[in-house]
C-alpha positions as CSV (number, residue, x, y, z in Angstrom):
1,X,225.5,-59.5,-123.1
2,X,229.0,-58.4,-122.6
3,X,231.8,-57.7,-120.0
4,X,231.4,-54.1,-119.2
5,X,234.5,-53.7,-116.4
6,X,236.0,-55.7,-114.1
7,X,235.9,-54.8,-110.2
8,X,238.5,-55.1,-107.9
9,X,242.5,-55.9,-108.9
10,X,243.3,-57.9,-111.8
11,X,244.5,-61.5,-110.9
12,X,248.4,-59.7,-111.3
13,X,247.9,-57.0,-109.5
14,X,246.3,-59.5,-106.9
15,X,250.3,-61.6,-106.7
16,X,249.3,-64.1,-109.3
17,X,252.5,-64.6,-111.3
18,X,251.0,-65.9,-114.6
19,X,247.8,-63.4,-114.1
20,X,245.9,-66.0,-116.7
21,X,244.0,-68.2,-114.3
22,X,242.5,-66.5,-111.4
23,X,239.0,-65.6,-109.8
24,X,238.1,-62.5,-111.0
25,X,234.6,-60.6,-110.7
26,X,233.3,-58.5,-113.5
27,X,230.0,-56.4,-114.0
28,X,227.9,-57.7,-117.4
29,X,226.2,-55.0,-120.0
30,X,222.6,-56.6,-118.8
31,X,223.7,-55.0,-114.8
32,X,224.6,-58.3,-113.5
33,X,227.6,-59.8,-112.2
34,X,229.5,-62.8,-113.4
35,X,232.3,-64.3,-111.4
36,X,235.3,-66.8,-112.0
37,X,235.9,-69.3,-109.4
38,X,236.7,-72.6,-108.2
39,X,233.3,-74.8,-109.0
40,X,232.6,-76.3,-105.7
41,X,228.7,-77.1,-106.2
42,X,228.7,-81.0,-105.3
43,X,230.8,-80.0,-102.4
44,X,228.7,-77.2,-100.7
45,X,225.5,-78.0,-102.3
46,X,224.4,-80.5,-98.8
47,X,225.6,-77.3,-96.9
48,X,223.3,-74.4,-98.2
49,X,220.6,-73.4,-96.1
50,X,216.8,-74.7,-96.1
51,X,216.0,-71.6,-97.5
52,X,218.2,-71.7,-100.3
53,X,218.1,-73.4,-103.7
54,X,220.3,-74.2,-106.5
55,X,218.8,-74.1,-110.4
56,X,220.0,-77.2,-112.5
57,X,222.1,-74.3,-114.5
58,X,223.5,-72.9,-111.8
59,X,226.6,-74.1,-110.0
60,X,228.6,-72.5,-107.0
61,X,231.8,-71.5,-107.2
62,X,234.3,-70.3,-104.9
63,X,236.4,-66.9,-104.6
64,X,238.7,-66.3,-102.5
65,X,237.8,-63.5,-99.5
66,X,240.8,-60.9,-101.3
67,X,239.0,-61.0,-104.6
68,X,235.9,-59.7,-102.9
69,X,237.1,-57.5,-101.0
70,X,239.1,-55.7,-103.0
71,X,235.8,-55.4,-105.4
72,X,233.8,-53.9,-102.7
73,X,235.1,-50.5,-103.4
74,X,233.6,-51.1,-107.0
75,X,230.3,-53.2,-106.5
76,X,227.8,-50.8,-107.1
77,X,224.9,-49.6,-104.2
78,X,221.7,-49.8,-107.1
């Protein structure tokens, strides 16, 4: 599996002055989507819904609303 693109602005062109250590969302060889984020799974994991789950290797992590929208233009419809 590899990183096939990136979607949205890069973490400079989003104001971060080192533009080394920022979310970022990028589309994977396989068609799926991996995303870098603030881990936050001990903190919202008594928050998700009944109907939701969380696998022992997942986690959830946090973006911050800008990253995602300025993806949207790039997140595929299929």
């Amino acid at each position: 599996m590899k990183i096939v693109r990136r979607l949205g602005a890069s973490p400079r062109e989003r104001g971060s002055l080192s533009g080394e250590t920022c979310p970022d969302i990028f589309e994977l060889s396989d068609g799926s989507f991996a995303v870098i984020g603030t881990e936050a799974t001990e903190l919202l994991e008594p928050e998700l819904p009944a109907d939701a789950a969380r696998g022992d290797h997942e986690r959830i992590v946090i973006i911050p609303r800008d990253t995602l929208i300025r993806a949207k233009a790039d997140i595929p419809d299929s």
